[in-house]
Backbone as JSON Lines, residues from 0, in Angstrom:
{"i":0,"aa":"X","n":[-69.69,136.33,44.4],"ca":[-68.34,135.86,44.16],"c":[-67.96,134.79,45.19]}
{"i":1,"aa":"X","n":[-68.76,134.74,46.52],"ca":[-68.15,133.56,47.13],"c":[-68.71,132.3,47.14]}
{"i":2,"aa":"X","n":[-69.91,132.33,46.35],"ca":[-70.35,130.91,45.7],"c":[-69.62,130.08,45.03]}
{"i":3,"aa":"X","n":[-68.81,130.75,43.8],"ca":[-68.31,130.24,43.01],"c":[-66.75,129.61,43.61]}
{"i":4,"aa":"X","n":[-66.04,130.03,45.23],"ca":[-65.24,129.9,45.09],"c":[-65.49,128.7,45.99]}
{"i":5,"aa":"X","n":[-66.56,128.98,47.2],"ca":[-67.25,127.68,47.37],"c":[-67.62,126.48,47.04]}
{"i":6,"aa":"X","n":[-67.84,126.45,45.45],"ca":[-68.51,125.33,44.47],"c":[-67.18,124.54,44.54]}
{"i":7,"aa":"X","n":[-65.99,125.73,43.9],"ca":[-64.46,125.4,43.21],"c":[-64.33,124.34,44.75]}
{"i":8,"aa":"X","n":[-63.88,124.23,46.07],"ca":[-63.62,123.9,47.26],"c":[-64.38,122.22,46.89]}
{"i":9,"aa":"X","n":[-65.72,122.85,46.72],"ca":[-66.1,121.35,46.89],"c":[-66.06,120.46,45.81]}
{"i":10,"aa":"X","n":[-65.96,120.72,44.41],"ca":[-65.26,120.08,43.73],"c":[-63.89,119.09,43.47]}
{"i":11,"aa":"X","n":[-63.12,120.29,44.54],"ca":[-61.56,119.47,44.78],"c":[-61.93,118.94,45.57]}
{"i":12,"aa":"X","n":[-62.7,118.62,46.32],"ca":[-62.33,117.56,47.66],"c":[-63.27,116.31,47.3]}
{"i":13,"aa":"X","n":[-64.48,116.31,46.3],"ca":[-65.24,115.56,46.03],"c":[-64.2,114.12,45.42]}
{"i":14,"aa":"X","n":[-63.49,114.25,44.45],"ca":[-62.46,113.7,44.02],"c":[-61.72,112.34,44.97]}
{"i":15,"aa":"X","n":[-61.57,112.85,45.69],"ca":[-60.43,112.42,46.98],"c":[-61.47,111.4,47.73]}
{"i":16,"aa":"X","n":[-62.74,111.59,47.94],"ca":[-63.58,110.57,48.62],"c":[-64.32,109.35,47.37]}
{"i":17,"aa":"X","n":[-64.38,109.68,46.55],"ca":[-64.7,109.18,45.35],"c":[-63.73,107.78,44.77]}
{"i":18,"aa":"X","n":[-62.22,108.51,44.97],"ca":[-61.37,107.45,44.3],"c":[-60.69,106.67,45.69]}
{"i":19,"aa":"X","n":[-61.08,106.75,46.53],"ca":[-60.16,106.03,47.94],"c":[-60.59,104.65,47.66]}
{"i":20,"aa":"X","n":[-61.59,104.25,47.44],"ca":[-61.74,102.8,47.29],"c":[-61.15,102.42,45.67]}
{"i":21,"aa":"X","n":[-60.41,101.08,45.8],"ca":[-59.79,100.64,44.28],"c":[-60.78,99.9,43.4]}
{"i":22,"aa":"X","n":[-60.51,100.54,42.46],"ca":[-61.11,99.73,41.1],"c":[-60.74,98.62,40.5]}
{"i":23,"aa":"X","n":[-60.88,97.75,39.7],"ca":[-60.11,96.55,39.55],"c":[-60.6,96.2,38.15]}
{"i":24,"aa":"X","n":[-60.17,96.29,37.02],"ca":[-59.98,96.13,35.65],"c":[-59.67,95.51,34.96]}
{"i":25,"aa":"X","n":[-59.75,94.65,34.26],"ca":[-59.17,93.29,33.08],"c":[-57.92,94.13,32.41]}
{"i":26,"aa":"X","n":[-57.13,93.47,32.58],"ca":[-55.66,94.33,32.11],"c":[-55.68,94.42,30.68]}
{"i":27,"aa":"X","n":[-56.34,93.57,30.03],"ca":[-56.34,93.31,28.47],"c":[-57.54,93.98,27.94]}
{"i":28,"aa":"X","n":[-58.8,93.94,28.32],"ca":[-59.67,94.58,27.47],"c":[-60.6,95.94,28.58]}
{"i":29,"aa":"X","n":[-59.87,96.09,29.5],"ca":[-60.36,97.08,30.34],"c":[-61.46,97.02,31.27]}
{"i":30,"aa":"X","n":[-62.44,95.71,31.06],"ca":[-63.91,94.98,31.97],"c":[-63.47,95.09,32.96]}
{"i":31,"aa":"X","n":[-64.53,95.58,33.66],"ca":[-64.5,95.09,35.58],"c":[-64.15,93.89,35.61]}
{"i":32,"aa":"X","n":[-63.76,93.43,36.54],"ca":[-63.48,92.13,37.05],"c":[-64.53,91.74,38.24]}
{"i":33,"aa":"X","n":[-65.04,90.22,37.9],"ca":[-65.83,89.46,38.62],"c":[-65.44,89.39,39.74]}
{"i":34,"aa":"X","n":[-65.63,89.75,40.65],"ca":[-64.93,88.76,42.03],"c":[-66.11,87.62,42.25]}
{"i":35,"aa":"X","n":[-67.15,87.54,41.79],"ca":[-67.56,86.47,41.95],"c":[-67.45,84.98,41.75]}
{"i":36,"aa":"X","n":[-66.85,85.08,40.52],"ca":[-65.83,84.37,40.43],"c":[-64.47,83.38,41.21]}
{"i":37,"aa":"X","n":[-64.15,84.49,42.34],"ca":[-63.12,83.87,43.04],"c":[-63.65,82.71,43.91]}
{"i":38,"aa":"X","n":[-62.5,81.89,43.98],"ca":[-63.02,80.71,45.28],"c":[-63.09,81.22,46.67]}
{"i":39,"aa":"X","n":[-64.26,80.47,47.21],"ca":[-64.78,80.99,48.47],"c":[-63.96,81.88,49.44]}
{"i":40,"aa":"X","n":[-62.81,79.95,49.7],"ca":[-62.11,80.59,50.36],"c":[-60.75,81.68,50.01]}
{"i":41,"aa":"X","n":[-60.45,82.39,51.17],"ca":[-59.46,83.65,51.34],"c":[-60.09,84.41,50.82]}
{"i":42,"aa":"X","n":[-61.48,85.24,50.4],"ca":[-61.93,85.97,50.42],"c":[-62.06,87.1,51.91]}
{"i":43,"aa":"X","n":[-61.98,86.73,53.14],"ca":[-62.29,87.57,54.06],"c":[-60.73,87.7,55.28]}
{"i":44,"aa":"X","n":[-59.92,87.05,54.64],"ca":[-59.08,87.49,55.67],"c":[-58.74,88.9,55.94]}
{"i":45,"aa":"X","n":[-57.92,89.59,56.57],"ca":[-57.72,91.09,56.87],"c":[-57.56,91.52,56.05]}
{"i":46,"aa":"X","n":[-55.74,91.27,55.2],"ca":[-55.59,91.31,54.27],"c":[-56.77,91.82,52.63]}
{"i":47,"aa":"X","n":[-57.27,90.75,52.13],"ca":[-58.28,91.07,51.44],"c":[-59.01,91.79,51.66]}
{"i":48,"aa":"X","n":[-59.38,91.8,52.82],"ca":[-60.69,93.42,53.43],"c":[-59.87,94.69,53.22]}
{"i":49,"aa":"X","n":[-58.39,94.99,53.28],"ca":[-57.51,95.67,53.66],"c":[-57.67,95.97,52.1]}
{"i":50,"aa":"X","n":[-57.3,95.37,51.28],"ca":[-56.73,95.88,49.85],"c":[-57.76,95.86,48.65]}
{"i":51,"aa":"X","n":[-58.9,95.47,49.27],"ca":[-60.12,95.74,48.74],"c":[-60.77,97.4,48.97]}
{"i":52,"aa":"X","n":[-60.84,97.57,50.41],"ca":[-60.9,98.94,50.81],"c":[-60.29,99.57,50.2]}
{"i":53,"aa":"X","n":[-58.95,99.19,50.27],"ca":[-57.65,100.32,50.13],"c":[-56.61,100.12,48.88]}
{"i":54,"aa":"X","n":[-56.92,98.72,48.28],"ca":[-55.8,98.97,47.0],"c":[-54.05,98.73,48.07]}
{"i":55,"aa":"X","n":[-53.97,98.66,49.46],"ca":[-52.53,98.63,50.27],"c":[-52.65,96.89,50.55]}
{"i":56,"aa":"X","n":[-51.35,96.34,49.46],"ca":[-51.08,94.76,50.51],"c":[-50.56,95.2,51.88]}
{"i":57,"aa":"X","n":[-51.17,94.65,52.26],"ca":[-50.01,94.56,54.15],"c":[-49.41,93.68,54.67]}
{"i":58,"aa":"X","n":[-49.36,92.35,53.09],"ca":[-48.33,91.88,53.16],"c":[-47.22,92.2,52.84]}
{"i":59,"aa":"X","n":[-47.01,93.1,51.78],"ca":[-45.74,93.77,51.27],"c":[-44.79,94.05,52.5]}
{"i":60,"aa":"X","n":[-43.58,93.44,52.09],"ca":[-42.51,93.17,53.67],"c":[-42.73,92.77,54.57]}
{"i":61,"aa":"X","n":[-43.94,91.68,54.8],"ca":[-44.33,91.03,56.01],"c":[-43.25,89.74,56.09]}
{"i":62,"aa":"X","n":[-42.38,89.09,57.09],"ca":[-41.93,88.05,56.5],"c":[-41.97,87.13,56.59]}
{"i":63,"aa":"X","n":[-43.18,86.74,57.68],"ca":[-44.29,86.08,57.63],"c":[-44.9,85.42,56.18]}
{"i":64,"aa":"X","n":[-45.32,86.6,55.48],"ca":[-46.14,86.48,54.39],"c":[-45.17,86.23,53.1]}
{"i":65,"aa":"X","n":[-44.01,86.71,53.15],"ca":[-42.93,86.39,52.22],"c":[-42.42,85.05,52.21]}
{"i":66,"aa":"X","n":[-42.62,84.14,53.18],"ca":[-42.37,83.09,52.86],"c":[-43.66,82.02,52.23]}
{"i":67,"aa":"X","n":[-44.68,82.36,52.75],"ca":[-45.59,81.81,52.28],"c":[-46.01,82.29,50.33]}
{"i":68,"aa":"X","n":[-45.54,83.6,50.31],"ca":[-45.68,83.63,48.34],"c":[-44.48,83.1,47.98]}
{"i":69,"aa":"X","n":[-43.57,83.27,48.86],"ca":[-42.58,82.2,47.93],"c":[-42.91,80.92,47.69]}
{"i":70,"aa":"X","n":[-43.26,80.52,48.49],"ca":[-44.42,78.98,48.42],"c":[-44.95,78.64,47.04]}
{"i":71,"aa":"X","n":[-46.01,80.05,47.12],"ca":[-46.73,80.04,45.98],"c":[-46.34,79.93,44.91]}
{"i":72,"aa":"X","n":[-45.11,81.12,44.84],"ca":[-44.6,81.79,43.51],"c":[-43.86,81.18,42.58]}
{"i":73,"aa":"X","n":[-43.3,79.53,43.5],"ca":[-42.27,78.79,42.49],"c":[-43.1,78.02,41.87]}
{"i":74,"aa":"X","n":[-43.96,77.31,42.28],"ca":[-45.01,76.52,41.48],"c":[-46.25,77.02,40.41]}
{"i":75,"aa":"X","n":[-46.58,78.03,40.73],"ca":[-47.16,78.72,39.97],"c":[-46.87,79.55,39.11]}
{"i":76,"aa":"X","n":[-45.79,80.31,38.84],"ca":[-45.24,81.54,38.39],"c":[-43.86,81.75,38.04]}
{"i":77,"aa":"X","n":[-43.08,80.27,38.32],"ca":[-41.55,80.97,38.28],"c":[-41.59,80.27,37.31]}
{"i":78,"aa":"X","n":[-41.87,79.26,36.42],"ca":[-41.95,77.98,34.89],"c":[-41.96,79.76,34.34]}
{"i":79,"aa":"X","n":[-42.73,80.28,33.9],"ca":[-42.69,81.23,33.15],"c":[-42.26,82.71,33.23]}
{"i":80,"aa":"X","n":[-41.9,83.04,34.69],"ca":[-41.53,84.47,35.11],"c":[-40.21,84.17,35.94]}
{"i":81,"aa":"X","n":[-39.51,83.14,35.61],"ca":[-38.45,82.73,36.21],"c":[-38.31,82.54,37.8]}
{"i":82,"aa":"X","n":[-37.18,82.21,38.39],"ca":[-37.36,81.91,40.04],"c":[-37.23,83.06,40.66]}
{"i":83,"aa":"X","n":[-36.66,84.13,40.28],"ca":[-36.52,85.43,41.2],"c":[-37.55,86.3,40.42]}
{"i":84,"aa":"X","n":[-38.33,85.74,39.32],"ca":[-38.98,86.8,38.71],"c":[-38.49,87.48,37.66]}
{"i":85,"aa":"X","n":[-37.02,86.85,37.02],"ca":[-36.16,87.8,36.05],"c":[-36.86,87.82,34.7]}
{"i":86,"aa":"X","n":[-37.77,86.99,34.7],"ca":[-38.59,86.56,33.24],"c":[-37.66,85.62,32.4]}
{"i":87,"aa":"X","n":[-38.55,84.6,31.71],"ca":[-38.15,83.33,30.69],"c":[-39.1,83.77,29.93]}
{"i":88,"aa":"X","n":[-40.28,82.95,29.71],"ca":[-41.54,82.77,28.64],"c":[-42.13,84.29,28.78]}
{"i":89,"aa":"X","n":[-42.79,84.39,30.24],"ca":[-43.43,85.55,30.57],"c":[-42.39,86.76,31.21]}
{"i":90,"aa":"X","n":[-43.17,87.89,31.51],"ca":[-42.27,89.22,31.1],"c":[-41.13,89.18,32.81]}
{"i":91,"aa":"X","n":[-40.13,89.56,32.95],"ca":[-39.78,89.99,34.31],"c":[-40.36,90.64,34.56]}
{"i":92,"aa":"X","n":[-40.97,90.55,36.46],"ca":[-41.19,91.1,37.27],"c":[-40.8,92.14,38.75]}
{"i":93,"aa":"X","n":[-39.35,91.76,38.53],"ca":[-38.36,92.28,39.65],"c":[-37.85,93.45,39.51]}
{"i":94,"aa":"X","n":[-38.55,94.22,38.03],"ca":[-37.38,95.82,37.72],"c":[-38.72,96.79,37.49]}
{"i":95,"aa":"X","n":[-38.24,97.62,37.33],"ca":[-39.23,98.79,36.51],"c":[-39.56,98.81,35.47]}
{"i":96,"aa":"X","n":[-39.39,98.07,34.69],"ca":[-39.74,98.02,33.42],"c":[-40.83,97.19,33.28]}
{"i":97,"aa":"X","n":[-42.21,97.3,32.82],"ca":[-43.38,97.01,33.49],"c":[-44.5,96.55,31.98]}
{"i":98,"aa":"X","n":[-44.68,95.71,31.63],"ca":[-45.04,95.43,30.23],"c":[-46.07,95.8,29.92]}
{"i":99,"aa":"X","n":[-47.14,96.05,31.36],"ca":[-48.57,96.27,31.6],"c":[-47.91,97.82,32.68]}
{"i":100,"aa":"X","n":[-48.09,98.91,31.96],"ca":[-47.56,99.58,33.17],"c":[-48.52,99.9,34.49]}
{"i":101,"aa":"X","n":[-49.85,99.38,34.27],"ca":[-50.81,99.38,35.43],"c":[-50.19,98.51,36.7]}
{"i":102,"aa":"X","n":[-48.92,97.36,36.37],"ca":[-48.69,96.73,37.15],"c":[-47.78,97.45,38.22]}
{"i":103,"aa":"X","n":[-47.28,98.72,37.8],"ca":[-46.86,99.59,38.68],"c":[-47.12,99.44,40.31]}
{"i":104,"aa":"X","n":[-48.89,99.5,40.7],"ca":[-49.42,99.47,41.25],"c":[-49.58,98.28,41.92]}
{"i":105,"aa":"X","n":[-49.95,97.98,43.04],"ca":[-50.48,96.85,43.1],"c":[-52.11,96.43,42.88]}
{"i":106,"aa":"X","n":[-52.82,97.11,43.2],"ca":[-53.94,97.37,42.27],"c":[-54.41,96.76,41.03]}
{"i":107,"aa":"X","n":[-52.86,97.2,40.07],"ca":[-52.92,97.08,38.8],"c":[-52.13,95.5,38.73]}
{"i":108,"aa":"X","n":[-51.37,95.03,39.5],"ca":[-50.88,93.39,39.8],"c":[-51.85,92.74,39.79]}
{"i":109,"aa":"X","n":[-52.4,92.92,41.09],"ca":[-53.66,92.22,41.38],"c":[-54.66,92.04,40.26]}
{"i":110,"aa":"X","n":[-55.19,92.8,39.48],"ca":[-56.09,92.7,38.16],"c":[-55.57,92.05,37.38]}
{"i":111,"aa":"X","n":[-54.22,92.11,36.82],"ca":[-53.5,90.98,35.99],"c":[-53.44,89.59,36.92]}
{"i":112,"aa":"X","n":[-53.24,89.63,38.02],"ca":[-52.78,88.14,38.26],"c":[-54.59,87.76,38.53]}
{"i":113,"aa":"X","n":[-55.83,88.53,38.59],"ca":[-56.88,88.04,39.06],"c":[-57.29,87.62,37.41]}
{"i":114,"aa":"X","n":[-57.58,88.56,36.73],"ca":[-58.02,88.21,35.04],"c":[-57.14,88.3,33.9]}
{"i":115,"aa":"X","n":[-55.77,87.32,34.27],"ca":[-55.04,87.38,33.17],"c":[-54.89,88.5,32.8]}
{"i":116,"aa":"X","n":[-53.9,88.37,31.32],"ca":[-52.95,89.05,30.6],"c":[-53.3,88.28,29.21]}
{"i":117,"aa":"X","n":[-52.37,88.94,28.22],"ca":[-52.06,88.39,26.74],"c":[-51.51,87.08,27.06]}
{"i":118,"aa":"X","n":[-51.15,86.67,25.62],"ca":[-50.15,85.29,25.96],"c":[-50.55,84.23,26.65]}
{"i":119,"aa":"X","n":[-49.99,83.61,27.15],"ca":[-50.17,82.46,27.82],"c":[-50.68,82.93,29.43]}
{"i":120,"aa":"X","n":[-50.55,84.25,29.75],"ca":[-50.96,84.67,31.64],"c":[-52.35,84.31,31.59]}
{"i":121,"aa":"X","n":[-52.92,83.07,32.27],"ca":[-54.38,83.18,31.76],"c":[-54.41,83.49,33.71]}
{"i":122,"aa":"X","n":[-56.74,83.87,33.6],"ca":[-56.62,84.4,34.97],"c":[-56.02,83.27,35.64]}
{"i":123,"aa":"X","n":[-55.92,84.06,37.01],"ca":[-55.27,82.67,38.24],"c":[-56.97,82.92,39.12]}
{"i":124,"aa":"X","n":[-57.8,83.68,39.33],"ca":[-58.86,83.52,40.35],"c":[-59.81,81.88,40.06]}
{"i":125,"aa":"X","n":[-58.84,81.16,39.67],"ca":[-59.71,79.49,39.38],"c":[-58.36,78.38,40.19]}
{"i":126,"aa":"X","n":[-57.07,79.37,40.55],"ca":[-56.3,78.77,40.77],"c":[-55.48,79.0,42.41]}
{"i":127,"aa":"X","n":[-55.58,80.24,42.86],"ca":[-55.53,80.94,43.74],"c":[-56.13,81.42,44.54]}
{"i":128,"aa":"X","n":[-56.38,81.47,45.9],"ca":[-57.61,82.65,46.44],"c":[-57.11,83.83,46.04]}
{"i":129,"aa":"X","n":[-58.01,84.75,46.51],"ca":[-57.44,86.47,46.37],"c":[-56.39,86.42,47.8]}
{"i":130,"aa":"X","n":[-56.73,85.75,48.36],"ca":[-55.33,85.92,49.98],"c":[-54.09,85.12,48.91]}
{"i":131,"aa":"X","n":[-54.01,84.58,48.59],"ca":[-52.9,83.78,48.28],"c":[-52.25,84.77,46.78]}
{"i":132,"aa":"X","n":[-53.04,85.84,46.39],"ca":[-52.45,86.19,45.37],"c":[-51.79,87.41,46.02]}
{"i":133,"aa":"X","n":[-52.34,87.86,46.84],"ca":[-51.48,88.88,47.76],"c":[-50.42,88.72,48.45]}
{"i":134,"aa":"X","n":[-50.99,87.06,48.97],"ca":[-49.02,86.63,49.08],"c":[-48.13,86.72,48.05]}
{"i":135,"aa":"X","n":[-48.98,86.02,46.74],"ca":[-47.96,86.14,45.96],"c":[-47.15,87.53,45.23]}
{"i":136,"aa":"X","n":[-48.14,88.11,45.37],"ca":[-47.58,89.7,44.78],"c":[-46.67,90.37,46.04]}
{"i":137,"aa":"X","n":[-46.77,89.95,47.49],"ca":[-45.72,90.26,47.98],"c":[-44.34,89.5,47.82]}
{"i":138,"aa":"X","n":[-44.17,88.54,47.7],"ca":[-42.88,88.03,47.33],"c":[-42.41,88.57,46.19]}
{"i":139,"aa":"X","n":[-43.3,88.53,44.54],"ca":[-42.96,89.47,44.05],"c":[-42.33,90.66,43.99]}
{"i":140,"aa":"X","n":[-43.11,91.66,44.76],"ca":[-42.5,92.78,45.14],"c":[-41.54,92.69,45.7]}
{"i":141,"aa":"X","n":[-40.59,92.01,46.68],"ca":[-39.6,91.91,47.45],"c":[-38.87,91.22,47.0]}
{"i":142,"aa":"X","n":[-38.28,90.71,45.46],"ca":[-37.8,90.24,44.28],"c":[-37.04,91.58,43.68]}
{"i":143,"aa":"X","n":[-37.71,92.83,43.93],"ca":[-37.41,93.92,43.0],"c":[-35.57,94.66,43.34]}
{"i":144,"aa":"X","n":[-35.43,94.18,42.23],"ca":[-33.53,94.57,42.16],"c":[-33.53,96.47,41.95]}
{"i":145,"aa":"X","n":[-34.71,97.71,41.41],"ca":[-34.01,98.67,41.11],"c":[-34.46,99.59,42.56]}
{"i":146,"aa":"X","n":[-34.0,100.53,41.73],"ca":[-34.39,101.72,42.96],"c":[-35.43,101.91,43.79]}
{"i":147,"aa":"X","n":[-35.33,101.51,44.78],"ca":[-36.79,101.65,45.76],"c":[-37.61,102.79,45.97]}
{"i":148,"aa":"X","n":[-37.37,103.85,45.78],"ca":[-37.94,105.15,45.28],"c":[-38.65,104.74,44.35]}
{"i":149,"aa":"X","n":[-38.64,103.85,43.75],"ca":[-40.04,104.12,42.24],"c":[-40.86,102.88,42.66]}
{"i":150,"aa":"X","n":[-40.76,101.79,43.92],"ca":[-41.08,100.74,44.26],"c":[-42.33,101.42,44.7]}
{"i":151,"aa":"X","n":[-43.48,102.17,44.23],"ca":[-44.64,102.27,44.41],"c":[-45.75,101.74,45.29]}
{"i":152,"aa":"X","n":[-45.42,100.66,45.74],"ca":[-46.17,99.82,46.22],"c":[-45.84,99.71,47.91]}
{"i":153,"aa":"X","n":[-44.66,99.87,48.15],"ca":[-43.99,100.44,49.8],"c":[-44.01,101.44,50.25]}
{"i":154,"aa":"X","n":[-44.18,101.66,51.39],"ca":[-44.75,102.75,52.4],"c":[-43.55,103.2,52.26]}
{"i":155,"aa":"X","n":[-43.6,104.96,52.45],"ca":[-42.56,105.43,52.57],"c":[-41.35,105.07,54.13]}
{"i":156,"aa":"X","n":[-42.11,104.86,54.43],"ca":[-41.18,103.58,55.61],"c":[-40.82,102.96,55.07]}
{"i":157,"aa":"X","n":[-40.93,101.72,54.19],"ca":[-40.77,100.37,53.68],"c":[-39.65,100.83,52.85]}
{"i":158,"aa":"X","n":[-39.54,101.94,51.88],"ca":[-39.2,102.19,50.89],"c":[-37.45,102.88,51.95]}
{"i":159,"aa":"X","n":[-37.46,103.61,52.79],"ca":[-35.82,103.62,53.33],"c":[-35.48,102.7,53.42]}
{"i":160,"aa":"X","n":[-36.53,101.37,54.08],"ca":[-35.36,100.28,54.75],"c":[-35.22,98.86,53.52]}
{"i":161,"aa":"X","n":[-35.89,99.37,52.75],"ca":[-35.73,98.04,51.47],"c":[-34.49,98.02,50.39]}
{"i":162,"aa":"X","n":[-33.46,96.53,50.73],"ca":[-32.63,97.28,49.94],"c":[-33.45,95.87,48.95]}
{"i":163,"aa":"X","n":[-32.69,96.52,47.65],"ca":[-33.01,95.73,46.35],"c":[-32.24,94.13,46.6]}
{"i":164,"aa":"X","n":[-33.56,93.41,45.88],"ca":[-33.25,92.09,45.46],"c":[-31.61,91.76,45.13]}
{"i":165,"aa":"X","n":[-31.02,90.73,45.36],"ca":[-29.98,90.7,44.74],"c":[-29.81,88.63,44.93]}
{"i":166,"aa":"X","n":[-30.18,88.32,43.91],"ca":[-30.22,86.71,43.92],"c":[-28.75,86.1,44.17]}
{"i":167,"aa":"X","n":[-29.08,84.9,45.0],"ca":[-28.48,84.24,45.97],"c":[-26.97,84.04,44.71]}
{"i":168,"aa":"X","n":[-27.02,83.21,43.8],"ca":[-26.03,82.96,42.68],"c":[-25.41,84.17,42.18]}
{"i":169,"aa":"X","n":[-25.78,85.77,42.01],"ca":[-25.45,86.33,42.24],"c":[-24.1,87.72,42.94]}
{"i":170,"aa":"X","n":[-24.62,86.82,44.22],"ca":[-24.07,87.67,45.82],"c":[-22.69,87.54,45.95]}
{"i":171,"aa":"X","n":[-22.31,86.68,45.1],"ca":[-20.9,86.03,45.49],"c":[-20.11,86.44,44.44]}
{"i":172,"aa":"X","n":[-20.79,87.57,43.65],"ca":[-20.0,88.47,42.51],"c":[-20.04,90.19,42.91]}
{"i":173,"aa":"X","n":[-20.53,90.6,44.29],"ca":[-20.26,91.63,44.6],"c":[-19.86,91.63,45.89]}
């Protein structure tokens, strides 16, 4: 009888070492994604080593790094996901309501913004490094107007002190 409860032990914990490193998926037809593919550079900064390991931006609330995806994010991404992210052509990005709900994650961001989406999202890894898309998914994230409790992607630190997006045109109506 204490084999079996032995086996049960190492079963649950097998799990937990197995999934710590992130997977990375074509949002549309479910394929691994190439990273070979990506341009050379911003492949090795911390960052990328960081969320490759771990699936964690550590840019998320850097604000450092928030100004630099804002950089990114108007030229690349706001023509179709609007300037704060509210969505025009392509879907909003700033709420919970999530069109790809893998994008929950950042994980699941990252795979859409690396190998496209439906529609017109074609990939960006021909247009972006992988560092520069992590900027961009942090500005993203720090765009987000709802409840920071479901903001998935912030440390439970991040997540007390984040208050929600609230655009500049806006501010001057509350």
């Amino acid at each position: 009888m204490r084999y079996p409860v032995l086996a049960a032990i190492a079963i649950l914990t097998v799990p937990s070492y197995a999934s710590a490193q992130p997977q990375f998926y074509n949002t549309v037809d479910g394929s691994p994604l190439d990273f070979d593919l990506a341009m050379e550079e911003g492949r090795d900064t911390e960052a990328v080593k960081e969320f490759m390991e771990t699936g964690v931006n550590i840019y998320n609330e850097d604000p450092d790094a928030l100004k630099k995806g804002e950089e990114l994010f108007g030229p690349m991404c706001s023509g179709c996901h609007g300037h704060y992210a509210e969505g025009k052509i392509g879907p909003g990005l700033n709420d919970n309501y999530w069109t790809y709900p893998r994008n929950e994650t950042d994980e699941g961001m990252f795979s859409t913004l690396y190998g496209g989406a439906s529609g017109q999202m074609g990939p960006m890894w021909g247009s972006l490094t992988l560092d520069e898309m992590l900027l961009t998914m942090a500005w993203v994230r720090h765009l987000y107007i709802d409840d920071p409790k479901t903001a998935t992607w912030l440390t439970p630190e991040q997540r007390e002190k984040f208050t929600p997006f609230v655009p500049p045109e806006d501010s001057a109506d509350q």
